[in-house]
C-alpha distance (Angstrom), angle and dihedral (degrees) to the residues before:
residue distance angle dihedral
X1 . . .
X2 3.81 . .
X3 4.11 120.6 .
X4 3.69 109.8 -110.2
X5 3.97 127.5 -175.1
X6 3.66 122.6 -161.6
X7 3.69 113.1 -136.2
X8 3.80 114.4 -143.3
X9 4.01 112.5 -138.2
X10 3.96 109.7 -156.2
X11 3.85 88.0 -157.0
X12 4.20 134.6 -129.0
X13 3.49 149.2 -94.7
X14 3.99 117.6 -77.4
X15 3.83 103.8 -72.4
X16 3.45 145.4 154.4
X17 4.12 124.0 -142.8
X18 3.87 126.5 -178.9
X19 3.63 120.0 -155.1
X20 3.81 138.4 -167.9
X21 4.12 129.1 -151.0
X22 3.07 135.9 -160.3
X23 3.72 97.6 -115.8
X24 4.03 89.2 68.5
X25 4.33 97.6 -92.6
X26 3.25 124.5 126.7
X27 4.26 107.1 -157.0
X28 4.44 121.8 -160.7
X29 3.78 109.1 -138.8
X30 3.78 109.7 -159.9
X31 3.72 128.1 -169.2
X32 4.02 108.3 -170.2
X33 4.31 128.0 157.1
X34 3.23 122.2 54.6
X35 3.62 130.7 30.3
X36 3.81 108.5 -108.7
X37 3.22 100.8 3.0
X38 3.42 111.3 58.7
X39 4.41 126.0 149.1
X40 3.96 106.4 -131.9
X41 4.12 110.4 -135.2
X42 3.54 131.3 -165.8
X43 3.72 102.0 -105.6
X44 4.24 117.0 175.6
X45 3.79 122.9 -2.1
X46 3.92 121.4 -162.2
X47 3.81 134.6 -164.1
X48 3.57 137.2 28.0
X49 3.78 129.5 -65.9
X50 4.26 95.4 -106.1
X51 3.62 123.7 145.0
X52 4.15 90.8 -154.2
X53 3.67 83.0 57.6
X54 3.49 94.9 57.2
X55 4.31 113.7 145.0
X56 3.92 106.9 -107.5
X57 3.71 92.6 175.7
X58 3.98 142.5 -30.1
X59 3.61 139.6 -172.6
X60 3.84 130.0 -158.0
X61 3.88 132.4 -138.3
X62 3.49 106.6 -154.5
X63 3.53 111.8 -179.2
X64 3.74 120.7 133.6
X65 3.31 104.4 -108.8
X66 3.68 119.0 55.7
X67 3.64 100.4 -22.2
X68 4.17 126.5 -175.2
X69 3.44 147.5 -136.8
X70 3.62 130.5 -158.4
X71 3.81 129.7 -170.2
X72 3.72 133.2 -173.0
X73 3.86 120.5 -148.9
X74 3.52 136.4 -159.2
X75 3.56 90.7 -117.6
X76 3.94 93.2 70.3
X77 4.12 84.1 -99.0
X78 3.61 122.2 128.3
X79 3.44 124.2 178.3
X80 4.15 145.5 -174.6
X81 3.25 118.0 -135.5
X82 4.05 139.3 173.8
X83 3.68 110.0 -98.6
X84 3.34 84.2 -155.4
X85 3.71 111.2 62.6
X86 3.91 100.4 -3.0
X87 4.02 98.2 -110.9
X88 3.66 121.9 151.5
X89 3.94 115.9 -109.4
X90 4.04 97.0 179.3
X91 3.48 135.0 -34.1
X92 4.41 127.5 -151.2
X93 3.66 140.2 173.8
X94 3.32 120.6 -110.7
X95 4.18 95.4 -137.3
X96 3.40 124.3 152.7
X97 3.61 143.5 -133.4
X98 3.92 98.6 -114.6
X99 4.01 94.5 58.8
X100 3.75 97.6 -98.2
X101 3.74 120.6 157.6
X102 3.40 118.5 -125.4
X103 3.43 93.7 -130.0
X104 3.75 98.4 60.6
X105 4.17 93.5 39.6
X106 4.44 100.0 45.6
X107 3.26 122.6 179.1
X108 3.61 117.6 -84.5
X109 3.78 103.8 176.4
X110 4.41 136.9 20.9
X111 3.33 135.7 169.1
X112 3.78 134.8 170.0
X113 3.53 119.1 -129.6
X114 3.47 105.9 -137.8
X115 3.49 100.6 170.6
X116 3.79 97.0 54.1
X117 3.51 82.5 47.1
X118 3.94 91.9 62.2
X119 4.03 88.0 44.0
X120 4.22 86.9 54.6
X121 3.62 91.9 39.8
X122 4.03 126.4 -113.9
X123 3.70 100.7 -72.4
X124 3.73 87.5 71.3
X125 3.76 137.1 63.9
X126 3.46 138.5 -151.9
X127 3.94 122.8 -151.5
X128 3.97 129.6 -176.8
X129 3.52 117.7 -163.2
X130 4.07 135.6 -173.3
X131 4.16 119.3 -173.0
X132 3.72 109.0 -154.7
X133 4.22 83.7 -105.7
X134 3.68 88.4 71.1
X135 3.85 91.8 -107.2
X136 4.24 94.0 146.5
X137 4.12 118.3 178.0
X138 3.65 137.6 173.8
X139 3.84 113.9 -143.2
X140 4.01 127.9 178.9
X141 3.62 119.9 -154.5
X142 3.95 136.2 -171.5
X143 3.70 116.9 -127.2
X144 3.52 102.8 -165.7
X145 4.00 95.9 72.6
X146 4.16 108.1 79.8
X147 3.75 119.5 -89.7
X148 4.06 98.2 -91.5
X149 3.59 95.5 46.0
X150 4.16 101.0 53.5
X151 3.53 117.7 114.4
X152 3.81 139.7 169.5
X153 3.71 109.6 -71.5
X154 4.13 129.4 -168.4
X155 3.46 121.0 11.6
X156 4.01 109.6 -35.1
X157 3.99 115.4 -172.3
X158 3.60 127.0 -146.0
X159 4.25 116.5 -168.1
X160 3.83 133.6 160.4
X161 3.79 121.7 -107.9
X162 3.71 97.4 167.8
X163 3.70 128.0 101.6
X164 3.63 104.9 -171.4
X165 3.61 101.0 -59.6
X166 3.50 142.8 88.6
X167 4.02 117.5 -94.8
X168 4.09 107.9 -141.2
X169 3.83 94.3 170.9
X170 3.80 143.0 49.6
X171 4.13 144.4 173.0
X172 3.53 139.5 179.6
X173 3.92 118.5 -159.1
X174 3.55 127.4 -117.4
X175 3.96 88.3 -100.1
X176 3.96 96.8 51.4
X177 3.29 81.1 -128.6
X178 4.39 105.4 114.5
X179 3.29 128.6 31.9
X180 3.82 109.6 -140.8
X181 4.72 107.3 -160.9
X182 3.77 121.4 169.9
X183 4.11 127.8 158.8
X184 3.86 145.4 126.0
X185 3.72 116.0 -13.2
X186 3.89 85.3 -5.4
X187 4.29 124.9 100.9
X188 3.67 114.2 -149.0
X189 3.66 125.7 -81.4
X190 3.63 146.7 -177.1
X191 3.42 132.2 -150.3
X192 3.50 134.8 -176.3
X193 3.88 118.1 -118.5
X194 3.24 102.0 -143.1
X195 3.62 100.8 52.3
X196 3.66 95.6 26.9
X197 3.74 81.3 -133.0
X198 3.80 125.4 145.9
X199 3.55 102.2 -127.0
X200 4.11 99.7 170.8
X201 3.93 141.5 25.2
X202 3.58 140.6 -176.0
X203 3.56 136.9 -113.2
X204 3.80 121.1 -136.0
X205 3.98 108.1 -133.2
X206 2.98 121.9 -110.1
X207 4.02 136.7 -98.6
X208 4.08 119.7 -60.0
X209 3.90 116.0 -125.0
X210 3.66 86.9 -80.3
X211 3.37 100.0 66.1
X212 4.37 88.2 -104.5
X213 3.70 116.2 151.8
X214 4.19 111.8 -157.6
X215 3.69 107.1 -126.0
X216 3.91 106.5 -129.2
X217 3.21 113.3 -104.0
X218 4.33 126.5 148.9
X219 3.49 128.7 -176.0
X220 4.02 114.0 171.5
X221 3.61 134.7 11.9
X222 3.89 148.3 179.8
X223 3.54 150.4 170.5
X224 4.15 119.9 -104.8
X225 3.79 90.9 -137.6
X226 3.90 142.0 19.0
X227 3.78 88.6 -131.1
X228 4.15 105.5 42.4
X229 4.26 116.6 63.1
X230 3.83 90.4 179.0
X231 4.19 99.4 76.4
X232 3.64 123.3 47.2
X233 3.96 132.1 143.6
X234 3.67 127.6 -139.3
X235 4.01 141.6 -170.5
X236 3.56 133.7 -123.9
X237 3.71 134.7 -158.5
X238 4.02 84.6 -116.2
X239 3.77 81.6 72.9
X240 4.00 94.6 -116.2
X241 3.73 122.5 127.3
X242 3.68 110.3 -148.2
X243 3.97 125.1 -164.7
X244 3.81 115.5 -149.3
X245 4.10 136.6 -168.9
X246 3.29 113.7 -157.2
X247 4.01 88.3 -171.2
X248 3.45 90.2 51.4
X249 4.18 107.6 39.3
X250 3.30 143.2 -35.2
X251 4.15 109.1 -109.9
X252 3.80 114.4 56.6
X253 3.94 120.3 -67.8
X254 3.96 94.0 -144.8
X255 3.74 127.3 15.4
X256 3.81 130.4 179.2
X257 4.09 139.7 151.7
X258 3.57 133.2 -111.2
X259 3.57 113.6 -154.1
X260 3.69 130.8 -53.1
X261 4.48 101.7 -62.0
X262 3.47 131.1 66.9
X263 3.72 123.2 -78.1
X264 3.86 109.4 -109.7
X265 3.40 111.9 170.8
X266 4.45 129.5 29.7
X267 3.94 123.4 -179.0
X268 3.29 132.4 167.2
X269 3.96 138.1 -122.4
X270 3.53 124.2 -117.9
X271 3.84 89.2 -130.9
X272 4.09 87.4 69.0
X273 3.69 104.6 -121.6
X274 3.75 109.7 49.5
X275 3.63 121.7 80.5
X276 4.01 139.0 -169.7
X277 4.36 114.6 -135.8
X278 3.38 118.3 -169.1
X279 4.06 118.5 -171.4
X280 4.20 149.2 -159.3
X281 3.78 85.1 -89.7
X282 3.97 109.5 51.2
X283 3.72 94.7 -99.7
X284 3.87 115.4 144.6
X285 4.03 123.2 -173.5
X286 3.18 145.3 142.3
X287 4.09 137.3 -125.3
X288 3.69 134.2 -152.3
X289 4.04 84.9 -132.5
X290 4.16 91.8 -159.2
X291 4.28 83.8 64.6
X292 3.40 105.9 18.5
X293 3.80 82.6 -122.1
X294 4.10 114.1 159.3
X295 3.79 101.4 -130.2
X296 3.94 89.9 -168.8
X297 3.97 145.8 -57.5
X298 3.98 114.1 -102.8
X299 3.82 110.0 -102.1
X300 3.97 107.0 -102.5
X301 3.88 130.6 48.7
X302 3.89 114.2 -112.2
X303 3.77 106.7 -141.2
X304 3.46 99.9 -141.5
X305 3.94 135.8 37.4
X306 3.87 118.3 -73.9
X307 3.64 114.1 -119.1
X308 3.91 102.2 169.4
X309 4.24 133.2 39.3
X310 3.65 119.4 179.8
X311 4.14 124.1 176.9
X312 3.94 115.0 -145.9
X313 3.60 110.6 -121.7
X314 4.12 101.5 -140.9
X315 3.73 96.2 21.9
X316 3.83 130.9 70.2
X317 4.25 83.7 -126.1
X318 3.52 134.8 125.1
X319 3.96 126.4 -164.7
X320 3.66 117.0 -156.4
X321 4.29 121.9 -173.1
X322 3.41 133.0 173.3
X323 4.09 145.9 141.0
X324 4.03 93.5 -47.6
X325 4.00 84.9 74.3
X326 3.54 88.1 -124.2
X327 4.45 131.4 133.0
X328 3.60 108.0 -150.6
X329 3.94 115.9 -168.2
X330 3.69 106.1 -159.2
X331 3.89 129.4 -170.7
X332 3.86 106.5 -128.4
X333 4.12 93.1 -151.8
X334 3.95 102.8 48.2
X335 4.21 88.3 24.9
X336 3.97 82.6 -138.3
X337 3.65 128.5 142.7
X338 3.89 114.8 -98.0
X339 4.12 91.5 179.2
X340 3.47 151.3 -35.6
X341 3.93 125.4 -137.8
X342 3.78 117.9 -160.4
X343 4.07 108.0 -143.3
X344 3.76 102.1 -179.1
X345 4.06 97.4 -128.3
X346 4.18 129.0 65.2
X347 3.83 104.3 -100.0
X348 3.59 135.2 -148.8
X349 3.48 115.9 -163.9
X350 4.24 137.2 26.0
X351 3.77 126.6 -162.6
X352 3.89 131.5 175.5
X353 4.20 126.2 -139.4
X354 3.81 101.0 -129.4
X355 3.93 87.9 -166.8
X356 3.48 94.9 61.7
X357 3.59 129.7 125.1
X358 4.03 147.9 179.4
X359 3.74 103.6 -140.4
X360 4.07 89.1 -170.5
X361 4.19 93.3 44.7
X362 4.11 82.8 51.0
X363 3.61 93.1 48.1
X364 4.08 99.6 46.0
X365 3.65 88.3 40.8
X366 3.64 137.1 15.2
X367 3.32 104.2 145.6
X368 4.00 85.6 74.7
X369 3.41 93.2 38.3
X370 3.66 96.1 60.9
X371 3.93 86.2 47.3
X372 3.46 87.9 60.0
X373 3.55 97.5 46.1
X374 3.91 84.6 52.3
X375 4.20 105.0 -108.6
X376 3.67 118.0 152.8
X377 3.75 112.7 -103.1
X378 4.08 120.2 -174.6
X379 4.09 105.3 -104.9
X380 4.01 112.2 -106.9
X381 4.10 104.7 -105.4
X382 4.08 109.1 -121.9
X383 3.63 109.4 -101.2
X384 4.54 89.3 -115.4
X385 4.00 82.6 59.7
X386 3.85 116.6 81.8
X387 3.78 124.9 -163.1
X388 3.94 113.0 -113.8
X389 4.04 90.0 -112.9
X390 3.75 85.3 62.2
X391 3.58 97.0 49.4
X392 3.31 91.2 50.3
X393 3.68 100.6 47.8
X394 3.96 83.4 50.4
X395 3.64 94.4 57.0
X396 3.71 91.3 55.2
X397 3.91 96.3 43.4
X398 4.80 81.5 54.8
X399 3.60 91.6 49.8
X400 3.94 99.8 45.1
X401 3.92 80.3 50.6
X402 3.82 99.1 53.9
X403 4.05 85.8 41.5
X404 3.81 86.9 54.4
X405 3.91 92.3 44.4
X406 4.15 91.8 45.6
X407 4.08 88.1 54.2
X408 3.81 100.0 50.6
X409 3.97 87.0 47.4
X410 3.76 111.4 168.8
X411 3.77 92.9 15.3
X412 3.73 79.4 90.6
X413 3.46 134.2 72.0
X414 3.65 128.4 -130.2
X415 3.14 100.3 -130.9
X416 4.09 94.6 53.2
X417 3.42 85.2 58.1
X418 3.86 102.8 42.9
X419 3.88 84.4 59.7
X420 3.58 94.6 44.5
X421 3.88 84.2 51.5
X422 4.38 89.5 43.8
X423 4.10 86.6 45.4
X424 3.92 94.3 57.4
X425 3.52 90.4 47.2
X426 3.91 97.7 60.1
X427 3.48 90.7 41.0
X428 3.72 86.7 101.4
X429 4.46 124.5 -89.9
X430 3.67 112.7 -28.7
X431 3.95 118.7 -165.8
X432 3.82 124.2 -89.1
X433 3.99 78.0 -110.3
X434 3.78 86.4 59.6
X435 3.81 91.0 41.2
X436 3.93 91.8 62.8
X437 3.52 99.1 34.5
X438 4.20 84.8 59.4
X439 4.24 85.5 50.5
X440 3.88 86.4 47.7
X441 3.97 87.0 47.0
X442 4.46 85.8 47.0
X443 3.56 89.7 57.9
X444 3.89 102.0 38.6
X445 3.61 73.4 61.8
X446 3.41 113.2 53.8
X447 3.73 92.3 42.8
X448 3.77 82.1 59.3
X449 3.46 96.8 55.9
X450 4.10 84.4 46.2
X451 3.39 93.4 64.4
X452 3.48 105.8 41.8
X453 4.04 87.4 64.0
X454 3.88 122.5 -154.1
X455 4.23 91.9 -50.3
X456 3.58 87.4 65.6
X457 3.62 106.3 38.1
X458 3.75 133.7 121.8
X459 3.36 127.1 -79.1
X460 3.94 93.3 -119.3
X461 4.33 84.3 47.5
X462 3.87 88.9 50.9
X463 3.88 95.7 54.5
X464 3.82 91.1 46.8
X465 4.16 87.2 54.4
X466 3.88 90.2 46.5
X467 3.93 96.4 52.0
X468 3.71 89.2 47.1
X469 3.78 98.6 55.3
X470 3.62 86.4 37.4
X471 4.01 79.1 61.4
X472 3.76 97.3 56.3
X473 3.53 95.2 48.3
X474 3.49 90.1 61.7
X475 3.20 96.4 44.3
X476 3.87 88.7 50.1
X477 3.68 89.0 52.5
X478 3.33 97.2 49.2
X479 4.21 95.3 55.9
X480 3.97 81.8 50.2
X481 3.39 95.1 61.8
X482 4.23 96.9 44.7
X483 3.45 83.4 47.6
């Protein structure tokens, strides 16, 4: 019998993950209870188990009101969807003009607009497609007519980004402004949307000491920052992950390899320069992208290759899928695994609801949920520091004390008070305010014990006094006696 470990998941934070198979399902992972530690369960699952409905890519709209879905399928299908409940808003086909099945010319890249969807209002959507022939279009369509009467509305645009090879990878920028497309046979380029212009192209590098030119060949992509179109990195099937500035030249400003497999899946950090990579063999790091230094592999081996990587926008999280039919939550900081879900089928693609939230987790807790969520909370003092209100009030509560102990006088006795005095020394380091106030206290003291005379003295003082008249009387006797 093999060895086998169990690997104990301490959970996440309230979230909410939607994935995509290649069978055609798309599964709701859930993580409600407590804050932090949450178990994610398989919640809803929609569609039909179909291979020729298998997900080749999707892309979420999740604003709060109304927000979208849409899904591409291998059958030349795409559809929107509620992310909410999983109903069907309108379906199309994605044929083209020059008689091409959709079978033999799939979708390669989608994204939903959502900003030109807030410019056209909500009752309309906005889809931009890429086939992996370079065949890209931009289509509007109006939501309020039912599902099998929607067509294109507006002026939708169809161009060619293709130069004889296959495109494997795609990215829009946080702007929806570029279009960023790279693949097999095919260097990356960008082109502006509203143009439909290609405005920047890459360079293959050049030949290794042995004379070895790298065959083109690109299989993920993304921008480094919502807000900056000019630097983005990309994989290759020659398992390097390159780093390119189109402001700054056209082959890639830093370059370095990640293990022995293609690279499969890129995403970005929201910090702006680190970045996850996922690759053909289950291996999952991430790279400090201005260095190229490896910060550190995720703890765990995924047993199949990693297809999809998707960053959680409030929550330092990181969910990870691929063809082991496993969702991995990862935490970014301590790279340890949070949990695993087992969904039955390979899967292709993993996307996060930014909008969601754990009513009970915000109820038992909220301070930690607005940690999470990044609010500014006032540090906790250390219990050794003391607020100045405190200090203050402490003061007062000493000096009543002494006050009390000056007006009783005698009724003390010295030596009650010389401990008290030896005990709030070895209390531990007082102030030199404390210091003086304990001299002041010494000499409130002996002026005390001045006053009182010898009927009111100690009963160390009064012993003293004895044994020295005790003295003279001896002495007395003894002159007596010689005399």
């Amino acid at each position: 019998m093999p060895r086998t470990t169990t690997l104990e998941c301490p959970g996440c934070p309230p979230l909410r993950a939607l994935t995509f198979d290649e069978l055609g399902l798309i599964k709701v992972i859930e993580a409600r209870g407590k804050q932090g530690r949450a178990e994610p369960k398989l919640v809803e699952r929609w569609g039909d188990l179909d291979s020729s409905k298998s997900v080749l890519a999707a892309s979420l709209d999740d604003r709060k009101s109304d927000p979208l879905l849409a899904v591409a399928r291998r059958n030349g299908m795409i559809e929107v969807l509620n992310p909410l409940n999983g109903d069907l808003r309108f379906s199309v086909t994605n044929s083209s003009n020059n008689g091409v099945q959709p079978e033999d010319d799939p979708v390669a890249g989608l994204h939903l607009l959502a900003k030109k969807n807030l410019e056209l209002a909500s009752r309309s959507c906005t889809l931009l497609t890429c086939t992996a022939k370079g065949n890209a279009s931009i289509r509007s369509f109006e939501l309020t007519k039912p599902a099998s009467d929607v067509t294109s509305t507006g002026s939708s645009r169809t161009w060619s980004v293709g130069a004889g090879g296959n495109i494997l990878c795609s990215k829009v920028d946080g702007s929806e402004n570029y279009f960023l497309f790279g693949g097999k046979r095919v260097e990356m380029n960008v082109w502006d949307l509203d143009s439909c212009a290609k405005i920047w192209t890459a360079k293959p590098p050049p030949k290794n000491t042995l004379g070895i030119f790298t065959p083109t060949w690109f299989t993920s992509a993304t921008f480094l920052s919502k807000d900056d179109h000019r630097k983005f990195v990309a994989g290759t099937n020659s398992h390097e992950v390159r780093l390119y500035d189109i402001s700054a030249q056209r082959r890639p400003v830093i370059s370095f390899e990640f293990r022995e497999t293609a690279i499969k899946s890129v995403a970005e950090d929201l910090d702006g320069y680190t970045i996850y990579v996922g690759n053909g063999s289950g291996d999952l790091a991430s790279f400090d992208i201005r260095t190229g230094k490896l910060l550190g592999c995720f703890l765990g081996k995924c047993s199949g290759s990693i297809r999809s990587i998707a960053r959680h926008p409030d929550y330092p999280v990181i969910a990870s899928c691929g063809l082991d039919s496993y969702l991995r939550l990862w935490n970014v900081k301590t790279r340890q695994l949070l949990s695993a879900v087992y969904l039955k089928q390979p899967l292709s693609n993993v996307l996060f609801d930014s909008n969601f939230a754990d009513e009970e987790a915000e109820v038992v807790n909220p301070p930690a949920n607005r940690l999470l969520h990044g609010e500014h909370i006032a540090p906790e003092r250390d219990e050794d520091e003391t607020p100045p209100v405190k200090r203050k009030k402490s003061k007062e509560k000493k000096g009543s004390k002494t006050e009390a102990k000056e007006k009783t006088g005698n009724g003390e006795p010295c030596q009650d008070n010389e401990q008290h005095i030896v005990a709030e020394r070895d209390e531990g380091e007082t102030p030199p305010l404390k210091r003086k106030k304990s001299k002041e206290k010494k000499g409130s003291k002996k002026e005390a014990k001045a006053k009182s005379g010898n009927n009111e003295a100690c009963d160390d003082g009064g012993k003293k006094l004895k044994s020295k008249k005790s003295s003279k009387r001896l002495k007395r006797a003894d002159v007596d006696d010689l005399s």
